[in-house]
C-alpha positions in Angstrom: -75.1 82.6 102.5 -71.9 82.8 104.7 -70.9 86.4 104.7 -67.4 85.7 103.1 -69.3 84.3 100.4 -71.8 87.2 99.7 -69.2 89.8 99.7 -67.3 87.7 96.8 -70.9 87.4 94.5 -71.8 91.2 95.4 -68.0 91.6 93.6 -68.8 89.0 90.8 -72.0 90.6 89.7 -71.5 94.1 90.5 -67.8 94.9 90.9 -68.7 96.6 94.1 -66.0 95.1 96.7 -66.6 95.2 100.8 -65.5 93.0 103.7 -66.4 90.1 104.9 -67.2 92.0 107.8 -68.6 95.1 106.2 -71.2 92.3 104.8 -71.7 91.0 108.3 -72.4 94.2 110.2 -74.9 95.3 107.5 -76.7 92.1 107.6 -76.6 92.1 111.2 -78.2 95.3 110.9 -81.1 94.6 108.5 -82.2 91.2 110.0 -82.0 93.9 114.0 -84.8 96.3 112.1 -86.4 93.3 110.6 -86.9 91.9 114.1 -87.7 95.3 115.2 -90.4 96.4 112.3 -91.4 92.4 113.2 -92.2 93.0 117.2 -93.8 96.6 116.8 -96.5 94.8 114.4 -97.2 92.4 117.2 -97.6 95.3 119.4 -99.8 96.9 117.5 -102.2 94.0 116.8 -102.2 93.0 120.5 -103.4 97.2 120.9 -106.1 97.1 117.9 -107.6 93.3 118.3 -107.4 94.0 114.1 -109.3 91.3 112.1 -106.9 89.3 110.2 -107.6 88.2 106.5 -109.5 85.1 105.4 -108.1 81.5 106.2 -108.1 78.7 104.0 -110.9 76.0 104.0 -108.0 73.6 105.7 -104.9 75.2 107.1 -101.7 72.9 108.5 -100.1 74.6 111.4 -96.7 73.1 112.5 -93.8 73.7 115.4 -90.9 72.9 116.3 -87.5 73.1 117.4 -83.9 73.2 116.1 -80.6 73.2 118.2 -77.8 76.1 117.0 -74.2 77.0 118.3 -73.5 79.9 120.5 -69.8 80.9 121.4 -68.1 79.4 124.0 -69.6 75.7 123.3 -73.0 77.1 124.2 -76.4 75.7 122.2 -79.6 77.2 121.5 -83.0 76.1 120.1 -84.7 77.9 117.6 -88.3 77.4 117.6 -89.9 77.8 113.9 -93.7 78.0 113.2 -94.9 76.2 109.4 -98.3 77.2 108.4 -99.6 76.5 104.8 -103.0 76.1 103.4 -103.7 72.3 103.2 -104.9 71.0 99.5 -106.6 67.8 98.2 -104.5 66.0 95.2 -104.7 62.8 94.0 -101.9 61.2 95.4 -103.2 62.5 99.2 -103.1 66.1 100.9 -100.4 68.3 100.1 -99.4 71.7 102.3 -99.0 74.8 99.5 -98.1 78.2 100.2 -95.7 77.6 103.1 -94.7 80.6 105.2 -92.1 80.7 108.0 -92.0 82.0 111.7 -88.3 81.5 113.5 -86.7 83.0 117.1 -84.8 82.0 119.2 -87.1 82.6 122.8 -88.8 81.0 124.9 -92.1 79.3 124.8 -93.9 82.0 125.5 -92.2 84.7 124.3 -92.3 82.8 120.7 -96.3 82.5 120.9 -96.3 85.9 121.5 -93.9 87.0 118.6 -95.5 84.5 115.9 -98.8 86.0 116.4 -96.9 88.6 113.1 -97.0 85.3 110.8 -100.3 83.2 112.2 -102.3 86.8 111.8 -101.2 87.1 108.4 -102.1 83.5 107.3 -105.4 84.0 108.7 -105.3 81.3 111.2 -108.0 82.5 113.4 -109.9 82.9 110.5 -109.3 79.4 108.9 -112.2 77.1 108.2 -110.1 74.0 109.8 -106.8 73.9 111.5 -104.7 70.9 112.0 -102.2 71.2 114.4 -99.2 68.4 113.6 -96.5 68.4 116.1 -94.1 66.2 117.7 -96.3 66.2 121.2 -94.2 68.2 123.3 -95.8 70.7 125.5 -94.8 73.5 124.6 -95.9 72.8 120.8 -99.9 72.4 122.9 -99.1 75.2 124.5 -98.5 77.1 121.3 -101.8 75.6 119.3 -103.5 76.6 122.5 -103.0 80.5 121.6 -103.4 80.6 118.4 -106.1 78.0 117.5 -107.7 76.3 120.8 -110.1 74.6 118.8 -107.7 73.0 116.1 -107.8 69.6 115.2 -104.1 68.5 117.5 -102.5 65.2 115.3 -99.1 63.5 116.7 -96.8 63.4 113.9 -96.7 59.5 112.6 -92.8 59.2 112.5 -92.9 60.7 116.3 -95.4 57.7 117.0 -93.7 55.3 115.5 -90.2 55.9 117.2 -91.7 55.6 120.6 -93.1 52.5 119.4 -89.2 51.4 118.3 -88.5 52.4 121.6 -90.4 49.8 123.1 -89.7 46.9 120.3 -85.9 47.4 121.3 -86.3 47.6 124.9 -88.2 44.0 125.3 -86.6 42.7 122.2 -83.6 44.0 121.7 -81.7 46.4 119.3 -81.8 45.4 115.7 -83.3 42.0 116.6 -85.9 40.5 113.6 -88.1 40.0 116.8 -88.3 43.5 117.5 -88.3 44.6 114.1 -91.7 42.4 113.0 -93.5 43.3 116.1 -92.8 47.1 115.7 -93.5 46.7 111.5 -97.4 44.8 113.3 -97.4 47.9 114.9 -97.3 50.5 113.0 -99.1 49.2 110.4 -102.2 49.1 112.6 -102.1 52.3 114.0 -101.6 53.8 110.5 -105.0 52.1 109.9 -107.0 52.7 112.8 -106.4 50.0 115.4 -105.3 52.4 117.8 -106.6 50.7 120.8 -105.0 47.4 119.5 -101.8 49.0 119.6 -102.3 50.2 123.1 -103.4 46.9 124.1 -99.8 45.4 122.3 -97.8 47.3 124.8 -99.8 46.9 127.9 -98.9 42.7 126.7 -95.8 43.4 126.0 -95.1 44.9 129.3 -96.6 42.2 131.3 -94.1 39.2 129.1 -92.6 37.1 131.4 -88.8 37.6 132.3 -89.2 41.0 131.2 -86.5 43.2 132.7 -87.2 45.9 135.1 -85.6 48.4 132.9 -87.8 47.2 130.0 -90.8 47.1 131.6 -90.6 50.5 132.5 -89.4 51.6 129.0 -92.7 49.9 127.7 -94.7 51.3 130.2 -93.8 54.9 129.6 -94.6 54.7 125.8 -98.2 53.0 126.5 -98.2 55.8 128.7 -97.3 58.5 126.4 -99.5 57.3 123.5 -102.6 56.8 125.9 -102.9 60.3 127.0 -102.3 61.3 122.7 -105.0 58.9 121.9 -106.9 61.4 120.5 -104.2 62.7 118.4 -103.2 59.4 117.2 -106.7 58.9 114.9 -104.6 58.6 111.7 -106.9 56.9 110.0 -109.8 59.4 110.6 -107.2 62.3 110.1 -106.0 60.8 106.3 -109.5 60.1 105.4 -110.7 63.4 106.1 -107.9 64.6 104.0 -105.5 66.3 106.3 -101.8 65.4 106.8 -100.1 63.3 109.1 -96.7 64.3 109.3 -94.9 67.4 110.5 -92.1 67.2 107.4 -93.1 71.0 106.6 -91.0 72.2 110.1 -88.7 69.6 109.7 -87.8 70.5 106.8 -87.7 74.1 107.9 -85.5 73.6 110.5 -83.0 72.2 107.8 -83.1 73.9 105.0 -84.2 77.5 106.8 -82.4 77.4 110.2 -79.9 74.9 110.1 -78.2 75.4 106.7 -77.2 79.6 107.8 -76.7 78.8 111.7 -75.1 75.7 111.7 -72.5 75.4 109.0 -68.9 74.0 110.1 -67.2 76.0 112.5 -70.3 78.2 113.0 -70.3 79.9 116.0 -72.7 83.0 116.7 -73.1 85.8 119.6 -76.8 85.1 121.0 -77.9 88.4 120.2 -76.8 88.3 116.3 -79.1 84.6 116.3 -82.7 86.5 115.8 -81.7 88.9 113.2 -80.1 86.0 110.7 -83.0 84.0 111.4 -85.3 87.0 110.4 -83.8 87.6 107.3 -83.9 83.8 106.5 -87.3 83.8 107.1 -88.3 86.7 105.0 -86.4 84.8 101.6 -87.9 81.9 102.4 -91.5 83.6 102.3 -90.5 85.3 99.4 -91.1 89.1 100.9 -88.1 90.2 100.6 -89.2 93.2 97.4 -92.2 93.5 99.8 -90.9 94.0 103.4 -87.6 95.3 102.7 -88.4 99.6 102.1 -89.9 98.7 105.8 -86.6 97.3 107.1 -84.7 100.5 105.1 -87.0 102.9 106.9 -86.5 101.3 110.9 -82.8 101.3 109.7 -82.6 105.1 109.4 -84.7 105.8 112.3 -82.4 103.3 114.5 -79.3 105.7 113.1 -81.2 109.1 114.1 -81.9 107.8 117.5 -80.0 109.5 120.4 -77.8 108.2 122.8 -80.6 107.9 126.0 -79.9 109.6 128.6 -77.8 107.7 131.7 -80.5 107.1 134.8 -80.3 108.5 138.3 -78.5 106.3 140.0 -80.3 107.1 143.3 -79.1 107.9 146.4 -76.2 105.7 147.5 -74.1 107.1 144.3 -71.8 109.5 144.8 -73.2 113.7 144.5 -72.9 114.8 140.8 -69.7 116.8 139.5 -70.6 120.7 139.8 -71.0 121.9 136.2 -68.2 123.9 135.2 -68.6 127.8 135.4 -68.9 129.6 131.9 -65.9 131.2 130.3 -65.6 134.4 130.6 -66.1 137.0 127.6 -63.3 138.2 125.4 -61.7 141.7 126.0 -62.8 143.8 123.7 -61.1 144.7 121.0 -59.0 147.6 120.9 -60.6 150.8 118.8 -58.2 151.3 115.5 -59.7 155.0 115.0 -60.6 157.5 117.4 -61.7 161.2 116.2 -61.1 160.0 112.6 -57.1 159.1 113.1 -55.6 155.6 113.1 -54.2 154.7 116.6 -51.7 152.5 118.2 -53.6 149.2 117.1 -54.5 150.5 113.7 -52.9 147.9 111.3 -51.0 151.0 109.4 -49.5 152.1 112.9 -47.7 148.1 112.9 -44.6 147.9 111.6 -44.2 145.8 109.0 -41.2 143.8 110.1 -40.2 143.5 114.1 -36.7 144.7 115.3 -35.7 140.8 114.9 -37.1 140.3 111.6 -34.5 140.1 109.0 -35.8 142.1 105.4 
């Protein structure tokens, strides 16, 4: 919760009062070890190849993105990893035991980092994988590291707006035209008539009087779903009994990233984006009783840490200060008894009270 907020609960329920900002450099804090504790386990299972636990029969896998504000009118995405275990109910395949994955990196960088989450969900290890994403590259790229093999499904909704896309450019926006032909549509790729749908467009592009502009709007989406036809099998993916949407990120995105990073007025330094999203991510997998005497330990060790030392800075830099010489040792004390009798510096030789003193 905002940190305003938390610091007026932690009062409510305890009595114990902070700052605002007390709350938010403490959080800050946790969510940096969390991040830290996070990256050294990816370390170490890239060093010890270790075999991760058993998979589920059927296990959804799910990316995406999410957009959040930086200071000084500056966005971010967030890229968040879904993975669940995929059951059979009656009323159709339903994702259980969600867990969460959420940085804001790149590509890359993310595959790498999510290798934590997909190595404790047993991805590699799963009987089946199905990979539902919103066909971007980077989301291929992703299911590429972590489960070549997986079974790759364009998310339906995604499908269907490029289809909208094309009813709107050759009919129209909001015409009944465009609406019947995109309602045609969708209803047959939802029911395995894929290549009817493909053929649709390439007619559709080829109407007569057609704008340029439209054509090519048409064009690119026959384009797009052509080289996803195998991804867009929906009726082969539902009756095998796996899921056809990517709702599971989605709703990630909102209700894990978007509800802490974007609030109204919400504005974060880059480097404080990672450790929120961290901590997020560990109440939302419900490891917080679990994980958090690991974050406590990489807390304490980050506070013992010394200051490293500052580098040579070569050559060109200006010669180093001469260190300072040592001091040089007292004078030694005066004796106070020499031959068994007091002398000058003996305390009883002092006078009590200088000529100036007053009695």
């Amino acid at each position: 919760m905002p940190f305003a907020e938390a610091a007026a609960l932690l009062a409510h329920f305890t009595g114990v009062r902070v700052g605002a900002e007390t709350v938010r450099r403490l959080t800050e804090a946790a969510g940096a070890a969390q991040v830290a504790v996070a990256t050294a386990a990816v370390a170490e299972l890239e060093r010890t190849l270790a075999d991760g636990p058993r998979g589920p029969a059927v296990q959804l896998l799910s990316v995406d993105g999410a957009m959040v504000p930086l200071r000084a009118g500056v966005w971010t995405e967030v890229k968040t990893l879904a993975v669940g275990a995929v059951e059979a109910t009656a009323a159709g395949p339903q994702t259980a035991r969600l867990s969460y994955f959420s940085r804001q990196t790149d590509a890359a960088t993310f595959g790498r980092l999510a290798t934590v989450e997909t190595h404790r969900r047993g991805t590699t290890t799963a009987g089946t994988v199905v990979a539902v994403t919103d066909g971007a590259v980077w989301c291929q790229g992703f299911v590429d590291l972590h489960r070549p093999d997986a079974v790759r499904v364009l998310d339906f909704p995604h499908a269907v707006e490029h289809l909208g896309r094309a009813a709107q450019a050759a009919f129209g926006p909001g015409t009944a035209a465009g609406s019947a032909w995109l309602g045609v549509q969708a209803h047959a790729l939802r029911h395995g008539e894929e290549a009817a749908v493909l053929a649709a467009l390439a007619d559709l592009a080829a109407t007569p009087g057609l704008g340029t502009e439209a054509r090519d709007a048409v064009t690119g989406v026959a384009r797009y779903l052509t080289a996803r036809q195998a991804q867009i099998r929906y009726a082969a993916f539902a009756a095998a009994g796996w899921p056809l949407g990517s709702g599971c990120v989605e709703s990630a995105n909102k209700l894990v990233v978007e509800a802490r990073l974007k609030g109204a007025g919400m504005h974060w330094a880059r480097p404080n984006v990672d450790p929120m999203l961290a901590l997020r991510t560990l109440i939302a997998n419900d490891r917080w009783a679990e994980d958090w005497p690991a974050i406590w330990t990489a807390q304490r060790t980050l506070a013992r840490r010394p200051t490293p030392a500052v580098p040579d800075p070569g050559p060109t830099a200006l010669p180093p200060l001469r260190p300072a010489p040592p001091p040089a040792p007292p004078a030694p004390r005066p004796k106070t008894i020499v031959n068994g009798k007091p002398t000058a510096a003996h305390p009883w030789k002092r006078p009590l009270f200088s000529s100036r003193a007053k009695p």
